[in-house]
N, C-alpha and C positions, 0 to 999 in steps of 0.2 A: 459537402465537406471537401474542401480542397487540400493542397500542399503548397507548402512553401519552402524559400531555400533556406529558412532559421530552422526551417523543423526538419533537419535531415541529421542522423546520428543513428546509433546501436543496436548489440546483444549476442552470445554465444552457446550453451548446453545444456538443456531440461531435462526432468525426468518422468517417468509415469510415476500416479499415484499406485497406493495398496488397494485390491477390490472393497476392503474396508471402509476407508476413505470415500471411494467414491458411494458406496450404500450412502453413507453418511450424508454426503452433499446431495445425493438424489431427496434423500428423507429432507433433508433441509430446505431445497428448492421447491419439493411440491409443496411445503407447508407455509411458505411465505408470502409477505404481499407482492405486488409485480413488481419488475424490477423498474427502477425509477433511470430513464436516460437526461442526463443532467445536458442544460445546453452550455456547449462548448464558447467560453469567456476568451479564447483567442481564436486571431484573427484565420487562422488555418491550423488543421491536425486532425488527426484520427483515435479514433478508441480502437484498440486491440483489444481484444479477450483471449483469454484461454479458457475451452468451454469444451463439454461434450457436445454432440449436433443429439444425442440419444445416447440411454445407458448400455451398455457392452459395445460401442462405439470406442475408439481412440481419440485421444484429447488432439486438438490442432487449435491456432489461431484464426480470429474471424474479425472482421470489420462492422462493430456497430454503428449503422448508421444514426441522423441526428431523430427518424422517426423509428425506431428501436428496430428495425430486420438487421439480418446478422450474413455477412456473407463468408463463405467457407474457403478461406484464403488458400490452401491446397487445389480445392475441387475447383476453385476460381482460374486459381494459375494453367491446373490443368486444360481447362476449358479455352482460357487462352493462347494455351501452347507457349507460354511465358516461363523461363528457367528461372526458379528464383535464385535472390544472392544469398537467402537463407534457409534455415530450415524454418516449415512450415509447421511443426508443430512445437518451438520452442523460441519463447520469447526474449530468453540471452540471446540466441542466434540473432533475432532480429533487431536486438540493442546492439549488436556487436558488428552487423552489416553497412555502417556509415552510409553516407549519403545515397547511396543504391538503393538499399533495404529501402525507406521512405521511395524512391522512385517506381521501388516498386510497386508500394502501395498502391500508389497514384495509378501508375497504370491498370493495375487490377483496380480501384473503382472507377476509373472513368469508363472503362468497358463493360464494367461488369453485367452479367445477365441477370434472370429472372427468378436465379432459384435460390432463395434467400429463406431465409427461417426467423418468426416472430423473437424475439431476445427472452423472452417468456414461455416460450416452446425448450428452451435449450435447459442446461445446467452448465452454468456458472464457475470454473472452477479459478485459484487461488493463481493469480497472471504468471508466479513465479513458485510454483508448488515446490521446489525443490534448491534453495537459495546456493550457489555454488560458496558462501566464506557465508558468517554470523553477521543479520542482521545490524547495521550500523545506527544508533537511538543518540539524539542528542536530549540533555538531563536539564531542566530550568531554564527552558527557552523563551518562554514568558517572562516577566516579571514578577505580574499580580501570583505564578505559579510557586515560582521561588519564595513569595511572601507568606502563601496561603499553608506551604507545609514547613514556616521556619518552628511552628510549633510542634509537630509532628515528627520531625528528625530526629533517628537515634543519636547522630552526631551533633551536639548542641553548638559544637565547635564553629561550623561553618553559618555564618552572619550576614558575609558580605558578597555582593555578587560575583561570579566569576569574571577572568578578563580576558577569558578566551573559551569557547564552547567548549563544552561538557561531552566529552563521549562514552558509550556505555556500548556494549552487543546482548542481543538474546540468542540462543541458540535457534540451528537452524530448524531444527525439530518443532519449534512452536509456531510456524509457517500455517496458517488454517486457509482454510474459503472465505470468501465473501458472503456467505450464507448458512456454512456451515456450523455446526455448535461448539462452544467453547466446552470444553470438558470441566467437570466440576468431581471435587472429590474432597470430604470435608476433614477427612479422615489427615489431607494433606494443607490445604488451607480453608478456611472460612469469612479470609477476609478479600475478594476478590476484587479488582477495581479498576473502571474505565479508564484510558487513555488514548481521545482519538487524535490524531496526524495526521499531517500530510508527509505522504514517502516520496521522496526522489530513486528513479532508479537511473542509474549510470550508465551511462552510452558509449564511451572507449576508455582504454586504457592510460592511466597519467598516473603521474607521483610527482609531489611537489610542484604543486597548481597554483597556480596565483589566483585571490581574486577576479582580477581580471580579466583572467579566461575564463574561470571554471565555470560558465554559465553553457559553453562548448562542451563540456562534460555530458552535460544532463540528456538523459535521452529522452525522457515524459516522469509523469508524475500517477501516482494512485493516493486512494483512498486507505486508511490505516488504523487500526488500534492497539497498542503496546498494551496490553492488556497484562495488569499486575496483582501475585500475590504478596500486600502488605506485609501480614505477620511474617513472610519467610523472610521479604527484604529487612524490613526494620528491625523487627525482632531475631528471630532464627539466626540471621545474617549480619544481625548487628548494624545494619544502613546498607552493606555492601551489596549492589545493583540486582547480579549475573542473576544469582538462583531465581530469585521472588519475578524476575520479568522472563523467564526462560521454562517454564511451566509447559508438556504438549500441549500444542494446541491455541497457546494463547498469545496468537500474533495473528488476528485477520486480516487479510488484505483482499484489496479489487474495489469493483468489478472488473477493474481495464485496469488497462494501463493509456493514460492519455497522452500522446507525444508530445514535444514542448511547446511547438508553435499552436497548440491547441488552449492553451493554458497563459492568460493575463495574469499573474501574478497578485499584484493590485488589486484584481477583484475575489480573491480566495479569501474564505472564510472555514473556519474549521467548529464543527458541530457536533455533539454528542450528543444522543436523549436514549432515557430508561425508561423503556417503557411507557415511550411516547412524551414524557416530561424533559423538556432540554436542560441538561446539563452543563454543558462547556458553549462557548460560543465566542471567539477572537478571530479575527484576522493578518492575515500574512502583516500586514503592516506594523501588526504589535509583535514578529516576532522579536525576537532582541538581537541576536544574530540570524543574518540573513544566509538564503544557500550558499553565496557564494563566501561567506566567511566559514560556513560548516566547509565545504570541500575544500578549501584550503586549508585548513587546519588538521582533519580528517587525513590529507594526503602527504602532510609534512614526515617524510622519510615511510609513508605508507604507500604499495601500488591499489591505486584502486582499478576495477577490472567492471566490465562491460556486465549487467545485470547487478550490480551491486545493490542493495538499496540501505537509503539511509530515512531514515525517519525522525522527524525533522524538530519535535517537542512535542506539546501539549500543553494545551493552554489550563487556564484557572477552572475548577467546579469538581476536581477530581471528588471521590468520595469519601478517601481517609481525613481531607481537612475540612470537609460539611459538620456541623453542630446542631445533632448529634452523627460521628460520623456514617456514612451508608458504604454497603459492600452489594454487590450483587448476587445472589442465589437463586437457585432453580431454578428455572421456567423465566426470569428476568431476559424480556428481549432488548441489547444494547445495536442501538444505533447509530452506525458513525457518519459521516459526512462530510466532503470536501466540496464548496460549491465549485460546479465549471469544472467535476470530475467524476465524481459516482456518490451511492450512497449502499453501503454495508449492512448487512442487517444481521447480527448471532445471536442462538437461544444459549441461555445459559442451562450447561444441561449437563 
């Protein structure tokens, strides 16, 4: 796993999780299948995680390599006598460290020692557990997606496709793990439903981006699920986004975060399966707008800021517009997937 000078950008200020939280993701991680290290579809980059090394442990970032050990970027640095340009246990920081941060990397793997930890041995935690502004979601980024729910919509009104991307936020509160469980409470919805993405997260600060830079934005990419409750959106809400996607808990992301120059674009594909049945399954190529018309748009009289993430659509197979439609409940394990970044796995619980 190398570096290169495209993949050099971002990141700024994390938080810890609640002892809560972390039970949770522990119960999560031993109960799952192993973690799946997807092979990196660019030409150079790294996977960061944000992970415990062990429980009552402090969270920090580590370098998964391409055969899953994990190295302990702090105890790395230290070992190397290396001052980093960021904080080592916050993955803004290190979106927000420009071309250093990544040099750093570099030099903490090309030296790096012996004492690495299986990626199966660790716990997993959410790359950005603590989002500094609301989640950024772009709404019918697909086509086939926009078609499959023109029946489904509270608002009958809207027909025709949009002529400029769709933006929406979830709270930050619905930020989960990569492993951990989606909270489920029927009392509040019943009708639960997939949304897998791909998330961009933001590498410096801009506003009023052109196309044609904003691809210098981007600082890597994760794996994602906008994870929705229908009746509140449709119904409850009458169409309107915020509440029904802003639910605790129902925003997973990870395992990493994979820098850009790690990540061919062209070769992404974006997957869903419940319970082992796939669901969704498009490619970057069928988005309709592409990143860099989301961050130009996104940033027109907006500042976007270093750790931001934007989450990018979802493709066609959701479950409100299957016939008859499907939700997920209890014990349902949703699987999300980004190839050439990671793969997700939450019980529904």
């Amino acid at each position: 796993m190398d570096t290169n000078r495209r993949d050099i950008l971002k990141m700024g200020s994390s938080a810890a999780l609640s002892s809560l939280l972390l039970s949770g993701t522990a119960e999560a991680a031993s109960s799952n299948s192993p973690v799946v290290v997807e092979p990196l579809t660019g030409k150079a980059g790294y996977r960061v995680a944000n992970y415990l090394p062990r429980m009552g442990a402090t969270s920090r970032l580590g370098l998964v390599t391409n055969d899953g050990m994990v190295i302990d970027i702090p105890a790395e640095a230290a070992r190397q006598k290396l001052t980093l340009s960021f904080d080592p246990t916050s993955m803004i920081s290190l979106a927000g460290s420009s071309n250093q941060g990544l040099l750093d990397l570099a030099k903490l793997f090309k030296s790096r020692g012996q004492a690495t930890q299986n990626v199966n041995q660790i716990i997993l935690l959410s790359p950005i557990p603590k989002p500094q502004s609301n989640i950024y979601c772009v709404g019918w980024n697909y086509l086939d997606h926009f078609e499959e729910g023109l029946k489904s919509r509270e608002d009958k009104n809207i027909k025709e496709y949009p002529k400029v991307p769709v933006i929406f936020t979830k709270g930050t509160q619905t930020m989960n793990g990569p492993f951990d469980k989606i909270p489920y409470d029927g009392g509040i919805s019943t009708m639960i439903d997939w949304e897998a993405e791909l998330a961009v997260v933001i590498g410096k600060k801009g506003k009023n981006i052109s196309e044609e830079n904003a691809m210098e934005y981007v600082f890597g990419y994760s794996t994602y699920n906008d994870t929705t409750a229908r009746d509140i959106q449709q119904k409850r809400q009458s169409g309107q986004w915020f509440k029904g996607k802003s639910l605790d808990g129902h925003g997973p992301m990870g395992p990493w975060v994979v820098t850009a120059g790690g990540v061919d674009l062209k070769d992404v594909r974006v997957i869903c399966r419940v319970n082992g049945v796939e669901k969704q399954n498009a490619s970057y190529a069928q988005m309709y707008f592409k990143i860099p018309a989301i961050i130009a748009e996104l940033s027109r009289g907006l500042t976007l800021l270093p750790g931001d993430i934007i989450a990018t659509g979802t493709p066609s197979g959701v479950g409100y517009s299957r016939n008859p439609p499907e939700f997920l409940k209890p014990g349902d394990v949703m699987e999300s997937e980004v190839t050439g970044i990671g793969i997700i796995r939450n019980t529904i619980a």
